[in-house]
N, C-alpha and C positions, 0 to 999 in steps of 0.2 A: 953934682947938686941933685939931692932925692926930689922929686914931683909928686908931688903927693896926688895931683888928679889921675897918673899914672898909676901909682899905686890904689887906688879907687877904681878906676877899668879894668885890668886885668890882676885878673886872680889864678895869675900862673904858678905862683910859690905856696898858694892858700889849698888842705885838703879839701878832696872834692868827696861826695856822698853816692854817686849815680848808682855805682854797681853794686854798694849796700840797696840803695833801692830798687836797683833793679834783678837783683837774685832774691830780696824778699817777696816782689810781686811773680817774680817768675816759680818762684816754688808754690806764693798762694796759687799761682793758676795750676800747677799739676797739681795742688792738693785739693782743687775746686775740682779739676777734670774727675778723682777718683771718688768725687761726694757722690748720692743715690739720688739718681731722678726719675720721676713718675713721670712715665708715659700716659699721653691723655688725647682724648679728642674732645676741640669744642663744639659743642651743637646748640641751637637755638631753638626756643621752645614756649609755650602757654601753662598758665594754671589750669588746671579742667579738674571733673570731679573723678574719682575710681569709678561711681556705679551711675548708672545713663538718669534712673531718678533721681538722682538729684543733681542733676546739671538745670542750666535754666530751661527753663518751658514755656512756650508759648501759653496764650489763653484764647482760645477761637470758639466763635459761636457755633453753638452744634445745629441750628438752624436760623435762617434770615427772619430777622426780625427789626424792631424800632425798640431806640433805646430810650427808656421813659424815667429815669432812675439812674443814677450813681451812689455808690457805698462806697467810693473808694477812691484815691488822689496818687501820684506820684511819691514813691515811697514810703508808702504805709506798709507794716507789716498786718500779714493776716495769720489766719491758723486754717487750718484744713476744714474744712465744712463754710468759712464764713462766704457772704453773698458778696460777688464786684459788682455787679449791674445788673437791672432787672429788662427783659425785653419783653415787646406786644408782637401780637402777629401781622403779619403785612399780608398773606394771602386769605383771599376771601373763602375758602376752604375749612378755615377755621374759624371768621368771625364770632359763630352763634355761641353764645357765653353758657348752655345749654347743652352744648352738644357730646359731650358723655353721656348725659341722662338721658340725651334724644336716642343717642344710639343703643344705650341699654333697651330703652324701651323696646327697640326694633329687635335685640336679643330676647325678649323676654314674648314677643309676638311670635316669633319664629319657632321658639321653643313648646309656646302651644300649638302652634300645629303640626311641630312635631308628633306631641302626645296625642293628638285627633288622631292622626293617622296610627298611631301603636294604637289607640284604640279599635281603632276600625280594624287594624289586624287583627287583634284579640276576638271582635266579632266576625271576621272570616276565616279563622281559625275555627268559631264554633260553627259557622256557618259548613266547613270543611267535615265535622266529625258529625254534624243531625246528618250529611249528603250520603259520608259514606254510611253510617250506620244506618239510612233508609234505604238504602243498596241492596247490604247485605241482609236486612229483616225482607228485602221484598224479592231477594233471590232465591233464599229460603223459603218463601212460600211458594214461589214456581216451583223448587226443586222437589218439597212437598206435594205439589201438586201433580208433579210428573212422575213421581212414587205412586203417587194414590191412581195415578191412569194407568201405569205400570202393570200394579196389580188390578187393576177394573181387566183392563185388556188379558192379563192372563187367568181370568176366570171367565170372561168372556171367549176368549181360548180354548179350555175344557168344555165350556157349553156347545162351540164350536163342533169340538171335536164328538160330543156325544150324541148334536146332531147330525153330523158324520155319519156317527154309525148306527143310529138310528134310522137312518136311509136309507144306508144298505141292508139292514133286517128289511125294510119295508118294500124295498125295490126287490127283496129276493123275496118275498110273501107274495106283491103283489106277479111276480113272473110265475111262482107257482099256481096259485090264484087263478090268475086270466087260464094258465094250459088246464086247470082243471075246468074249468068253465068251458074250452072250448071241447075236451070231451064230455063236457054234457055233466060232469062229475057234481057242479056243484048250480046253485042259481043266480040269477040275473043278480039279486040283491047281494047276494053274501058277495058278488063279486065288484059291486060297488061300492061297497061298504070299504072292501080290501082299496079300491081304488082312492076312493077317500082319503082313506089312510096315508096310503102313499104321498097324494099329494098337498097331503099337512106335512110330513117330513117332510118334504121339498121344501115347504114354505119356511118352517122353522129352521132348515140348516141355511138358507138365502137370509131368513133374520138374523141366526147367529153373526153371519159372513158381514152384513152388513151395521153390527153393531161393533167387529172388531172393527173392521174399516173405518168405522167411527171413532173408535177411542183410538188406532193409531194416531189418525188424523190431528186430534186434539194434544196426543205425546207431542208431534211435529209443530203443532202451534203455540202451543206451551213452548217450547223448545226456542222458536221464534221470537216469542213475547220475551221470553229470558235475554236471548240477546239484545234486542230492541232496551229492554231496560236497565243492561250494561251496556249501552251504546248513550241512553240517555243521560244517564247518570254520569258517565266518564264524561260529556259534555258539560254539565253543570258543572264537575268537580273541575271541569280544568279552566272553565270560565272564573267560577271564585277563587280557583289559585292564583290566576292570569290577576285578576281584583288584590288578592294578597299582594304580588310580588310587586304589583303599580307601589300598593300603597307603603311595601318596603322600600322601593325605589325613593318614595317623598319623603321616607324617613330619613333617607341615606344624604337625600338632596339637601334637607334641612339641617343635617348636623351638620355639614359643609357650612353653610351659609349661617347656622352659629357660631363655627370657630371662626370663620371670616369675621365676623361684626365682634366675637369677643376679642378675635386681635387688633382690629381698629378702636375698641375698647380703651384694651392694654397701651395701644400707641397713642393713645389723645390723651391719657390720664400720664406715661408718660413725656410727651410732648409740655404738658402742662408743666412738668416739671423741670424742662429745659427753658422755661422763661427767664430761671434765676441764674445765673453764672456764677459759680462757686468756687473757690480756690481749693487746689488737688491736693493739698500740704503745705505746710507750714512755707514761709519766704515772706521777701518785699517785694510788691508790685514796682515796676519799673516798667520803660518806654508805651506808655501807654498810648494810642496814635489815634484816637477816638476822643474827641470834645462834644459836650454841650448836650444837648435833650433832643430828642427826633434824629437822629443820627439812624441813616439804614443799613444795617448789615447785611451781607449775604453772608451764607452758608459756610462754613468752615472759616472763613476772613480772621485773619490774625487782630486783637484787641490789645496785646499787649505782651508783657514777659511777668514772669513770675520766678523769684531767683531763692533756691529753696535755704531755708535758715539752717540748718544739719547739714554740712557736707564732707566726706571725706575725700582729701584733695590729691590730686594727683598731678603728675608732671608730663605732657606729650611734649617729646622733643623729636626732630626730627633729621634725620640721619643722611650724608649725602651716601649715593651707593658705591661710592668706591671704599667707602669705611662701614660699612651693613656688616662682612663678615669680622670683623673688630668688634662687632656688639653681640652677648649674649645674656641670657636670663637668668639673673640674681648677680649682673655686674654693677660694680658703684658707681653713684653718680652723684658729683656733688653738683649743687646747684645756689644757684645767685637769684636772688629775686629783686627785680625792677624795685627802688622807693626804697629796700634796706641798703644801708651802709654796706660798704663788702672790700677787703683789702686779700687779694687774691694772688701768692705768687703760683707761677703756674705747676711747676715740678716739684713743689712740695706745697701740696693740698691741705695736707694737716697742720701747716702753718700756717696758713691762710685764715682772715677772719670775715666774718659775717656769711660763711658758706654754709650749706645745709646738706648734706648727706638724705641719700636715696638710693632704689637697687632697681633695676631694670625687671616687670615683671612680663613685659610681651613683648614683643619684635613683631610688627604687622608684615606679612609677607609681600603683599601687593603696596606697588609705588603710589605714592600720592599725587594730587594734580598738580602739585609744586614739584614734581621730578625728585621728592626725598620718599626715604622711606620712615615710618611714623614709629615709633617705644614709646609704652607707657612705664612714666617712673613714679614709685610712690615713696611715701615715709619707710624710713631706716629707723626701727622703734629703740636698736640700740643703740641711736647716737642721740644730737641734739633735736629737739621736738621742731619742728617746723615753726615760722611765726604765725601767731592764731591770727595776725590782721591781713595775710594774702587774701586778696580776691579772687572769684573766676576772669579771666582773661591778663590775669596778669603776665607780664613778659618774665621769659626764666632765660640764664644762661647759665646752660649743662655744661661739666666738665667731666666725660665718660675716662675713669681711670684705669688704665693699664697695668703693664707691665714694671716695675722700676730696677733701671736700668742707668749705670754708671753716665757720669757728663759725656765724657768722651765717647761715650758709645752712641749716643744721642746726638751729640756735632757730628761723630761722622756717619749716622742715618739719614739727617737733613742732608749733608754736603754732597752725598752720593743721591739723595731722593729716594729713597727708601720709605717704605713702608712703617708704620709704626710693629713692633712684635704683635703675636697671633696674642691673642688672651684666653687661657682658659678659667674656664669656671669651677670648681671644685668643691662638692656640697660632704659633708660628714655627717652624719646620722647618728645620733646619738638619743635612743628613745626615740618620745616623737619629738623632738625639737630637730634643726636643722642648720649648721651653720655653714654657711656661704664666707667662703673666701674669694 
């Protein structure tokens, strides 16, 4: 008798399929093992900008001040020159709403007495040329005058000498003279007469004698007086020099003390001009941490951010260091951005969708205080354009591409714990363009 629930359970007489299916999955997986897989690392990463301008920027008061004035709210865009807040001064240093003008004033005081004193050089300067040219017109007349005694004295000299020897004719007359008289030769008179004689030469060579004595005497005073009057003179002249040099010294002291007051000038006129807070370039204001009117700043004190509208965006990711030498410059990196769609398989990149292609332009050599090491990755212009709506800070995940390399070869890199392959980088030169492989 057939049973047919028996025949319903076992299906011993019925073909069976297994080893069709299982020599067809078994050949897919050797024909899986010998497909190409891209070697990869993944790293985690921020949007940031390529150039430090135009990342965000604070907004800090360049001096403490009270805030009296808002131009500007949470999210507003500005432009480069426009004003965010206007401030007053809080130190009493600057209260006087005058005081540029006051302190010009005090520049423009300073500066005449500068020119008093250039002037008063100018008249000790002539003061300097009447001294020495009455110097020298009044050395010139000594020296004149020690000429003119010169020759007084040497014709007083010759008279000298002529009553010399008009002496001795007279002294030898009268010795003649007297011996004839004492023989009787001649008379009392005639021998007086000769005596006479005699002694008027006497007298006149003693007058000669005493009139050169005289004009030496006056050469020697003359001589005297001449010093005495470059002694006086070098006195005056160095008195009014000493007067000169004071009154250059005030000169010198005053330009001082005009650069001083025209730099305090400079600094109050611009000081003036840091009352207004102006945006450095184009962006949106954002976190601004500053409310309401009378608000006191101090000095540098951060106001807020300013996030610049023009940026060109870049990718820091960051690398653990047992895969640093795995990363080199112009290696690809495709990238995932937080908020887009993205369907990603990992060993084949280029089939993956909502990824964005990049190339690695720096490797920071020092570690960062996360224990990674930092690469900047920018736009790949040859492939898909990056999305225009990333933000700065947005989260990215890098996928730094390798080597590619058979499945099999890949299971047994993992299974062994193996490294991923070295990657090198390879540039061609063609003109000046440059292609990175």
């Amino acid at each position: 008798m057939k049973i047919q629930s028996f025949d319903n359970i076992y299906n011993i007489h019925k073909k069976s399929r297994v080893k069709r299916w299982f020599l067809f999955i078994f050949l897919t997986a050797v024909v899986v093992l010998f497909l190409p897989w891209t070697q990869n690392i993944k790293v985690m990463g921020t949007v940031t900008s390529l150039y430090q301008e135009q990342r965000p920027q604070q907004l800090n008061s360049p001096i403490p001040g009270k805030i009296i004035k808002w131009y500007v709210k949470n999210g507003d865009y500005v432009k480069k020159g426009d004003t965010i807040l206007q401030l007053s001064e809080v130190k009493d240093d600057y209260f006087d709403p005058l005081l540029v003008q006051r302190t010009q004033q005090q520049v423009e005081a300073k500066k005449g007495v500068r020119d008093y004193y250039e002037a008063k050089v100018g008249t000790t300067n002539s003061q300097l040329q009447a001294l020495a040219t009455a110097k020298d017109l009044k050395l010139n007349q000594l020296q004149i005058k020690i000429s003119q005694l010169k020759n007084k004295l040497a014709g007083e000299e010759a008279e000298l000498a002529a009553a010399a020897n008009e002496l001795k004719l007279s002294e030898d007359q009268f010795a003649r003279q007297k011996k004839m008289y004492d023989e009787g030769l001649v008379s009392l008179t005639q021998f007086q007469q000769r005596s006479i004689s005699y002694q008027n030469a006497i007298a006149k060579k003693t007058a000669s004698e005493n009139k050169v004595a005289q004009t030496r005497q006056e050469i020697v005073n003359t001589g005297i007086e001449q010093n005495s009057v470059i002694q006086d003179y070098t006195e005056k002249l160095s008195k009014t020099e000493g007067e000169r040099f004071q009154s250059m010294g005030q000169i010198e002291g005053s330009e001082g003390d005009i650069a001083k007051l025209e730099n305090q000038v400079a600094n109050y006129k611009f000081r003036q001009g840091l009352y207004f807070i102006i945006a450095s370039q184009d962006g949106q204001i954002v976190q601004l941490n500053k409310a309401g009117i009378g608000e006191i700043l101090k000095e540098t004190e951060s106001i807020g951010t300013i996030v610049p509208k023009t940026t060109d965006y870049a990718v820091e990711i960051y690398i653990k260091p047992v895969d640093l030498p795995l990363i080199k410059e112009g290696q690809r990196v495709m990238c995932v951005f937080d908020g887009f769609p993205a369907i990603v398989f990992s060993g084949w990149p280029d089939s993956s969708y909502g990824i964005f292609a990049g190339k690695v332009i720096a490797v920071e050599s020092n570690i960062s205080a996360n224990g990674l090491f930092k690469a900047l990755v920018i736009e790949d212009k040859t492939e898909k354009k990056w999305p225009p709506k990333i933000k700065m800070g947005t989260g990215v995940q890098g996928i730094a591409i390798l080597n590619d390399v058979p499945v099999w070869y890949e299971l047994w890199r993992n299974i062994n714990g193996f490294p991923p392959d070295y990657y090198e980088v390879k540039t061609e030169k063609t003109g000046s363009n440059e292609k990175q492989k």
